[in-house]
N, C-alpha and C positions, 0 to 999 in steps of 0.2 A: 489507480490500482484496481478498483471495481472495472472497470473498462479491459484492463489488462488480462485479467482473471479469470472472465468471461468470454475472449477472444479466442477461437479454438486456433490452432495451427494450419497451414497450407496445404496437409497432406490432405490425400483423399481413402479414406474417409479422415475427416477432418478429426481432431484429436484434441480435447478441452487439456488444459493447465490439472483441474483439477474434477474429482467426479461430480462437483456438484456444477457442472457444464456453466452454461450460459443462465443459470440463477445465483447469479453474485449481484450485490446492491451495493449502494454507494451512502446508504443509510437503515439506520435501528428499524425504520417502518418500512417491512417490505411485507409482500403478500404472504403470508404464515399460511400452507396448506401443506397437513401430514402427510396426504397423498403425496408429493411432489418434496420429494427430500435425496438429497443432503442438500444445503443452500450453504451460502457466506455469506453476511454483509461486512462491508469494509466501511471504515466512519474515524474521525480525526478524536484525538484524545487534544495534551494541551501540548502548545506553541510556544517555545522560548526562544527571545531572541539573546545569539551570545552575546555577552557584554564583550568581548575584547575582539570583535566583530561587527561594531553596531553603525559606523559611517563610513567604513575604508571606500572612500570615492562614490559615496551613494550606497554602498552594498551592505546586504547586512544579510548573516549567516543564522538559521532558525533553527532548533532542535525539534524535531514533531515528534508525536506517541502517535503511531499508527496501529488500529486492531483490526484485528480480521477473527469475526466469529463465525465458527461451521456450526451444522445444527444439523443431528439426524435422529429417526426416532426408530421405534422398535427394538426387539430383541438384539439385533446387532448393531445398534444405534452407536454402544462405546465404538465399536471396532471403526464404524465407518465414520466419526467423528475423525479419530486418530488417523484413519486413513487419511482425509479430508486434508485433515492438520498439516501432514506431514507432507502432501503434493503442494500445500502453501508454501509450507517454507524450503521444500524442495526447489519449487519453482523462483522464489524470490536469491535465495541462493546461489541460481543462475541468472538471475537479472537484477545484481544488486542496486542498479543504478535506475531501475524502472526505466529502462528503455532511455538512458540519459537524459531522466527528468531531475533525479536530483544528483547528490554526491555521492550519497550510499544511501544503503537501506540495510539494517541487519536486523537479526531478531534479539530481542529483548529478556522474555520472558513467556512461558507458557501456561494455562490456566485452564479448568475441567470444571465444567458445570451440570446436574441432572436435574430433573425435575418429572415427576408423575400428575399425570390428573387422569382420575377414571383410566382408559385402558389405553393410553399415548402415556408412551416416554421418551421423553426428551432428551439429548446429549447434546452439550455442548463443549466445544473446544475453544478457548479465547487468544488467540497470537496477540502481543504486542510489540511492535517493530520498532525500532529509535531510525528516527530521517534524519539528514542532514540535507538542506537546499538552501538557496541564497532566493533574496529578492534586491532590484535594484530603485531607490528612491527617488534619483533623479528625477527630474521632468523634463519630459521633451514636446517643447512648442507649449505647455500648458497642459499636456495630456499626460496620463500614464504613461509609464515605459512600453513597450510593447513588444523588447528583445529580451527573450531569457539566453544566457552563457551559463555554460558548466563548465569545471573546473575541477580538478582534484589537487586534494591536499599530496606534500607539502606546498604545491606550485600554484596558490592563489593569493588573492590579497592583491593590496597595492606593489606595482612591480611586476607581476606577473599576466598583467591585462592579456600578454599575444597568447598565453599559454591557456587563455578560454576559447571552447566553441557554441558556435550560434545554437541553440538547438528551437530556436523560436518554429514554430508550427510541426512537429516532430509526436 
């Protein structure tokens, strides 16, 4: 998602997902300079796997907590949080499936955080996503799998194996 976020468009001049360009992370510890704001980082909450999901032929279907925090400071710091915010789940919106990495991705719920010290203020905006993706358990030759398939509901499960595509290196 941090990878995706960060990836501007083909147009020329190239065009970011969202204003805080190509400073999106992939975790809580990224480089904090006021100077150089709005940011995101993107980072996994918790991992459920479904129970009535959990061997069908190896596969087994996860719920993930996805967040994506914006952060921008100064006087228009709310505004440009919410701004932030809103090219996130604009953007995801339109690519519900991350680019056919998983099943879906939608938004969750949304969250507003501030904070001062001395003459920086802080805004934050907290997105939390619900994923759906599959992982496959099998083993092949002894190694890890190393094909991922997608697949959308209602047409997965056992039964529906023709109705997945490879999206392995995608």
């Amino acid at each position: 998602m941090a990878a995706l976020l960060s990836t501007p468009d083909a147009s020329d001049p190239p065009v970011f997902p969202t204003a805080a360009k190509a400073r999106v992370y992939d975790s809580r510890d990224f480089p904090a300079d006021a100077r150089i704001m709005p940011v995101c980082v993107v980072y996994t909450g918790a991992d459920v796997i479904d129970p009535d999901h959990r061997h069908d032929g190896g596969i087994r279907r996860h719920f993930l907590k996805l967040i994506v925090e914006c952060y921008a400071v100064g006087d228009d710091g709310a505004e440009a949080v919410d701004e932030c915010a809103n090219q996130v789940e604009t953007w995801l919106h339109a690519n519900p499936t991350l680019g056919n990495r998983v099943e879906w991705c939608t938004i969750f719920g949304t969250d507003t955080a501030f904070a001062e010290q001395g003459e920086v203020a802080l805004w934050t905006a907290i997105l939390t996503f619900d994923i759906i993706y599959y992982t496959q358990l099998i083993a092949d030759d002894g190694r890890r799998p190393t094909t991922v398939m997608l697949g959308f509901d209602p047409e997965i499960g056992i039964g529906h194996e023709p109705d997945y595509t490879d999206i392995t290196g995608q």
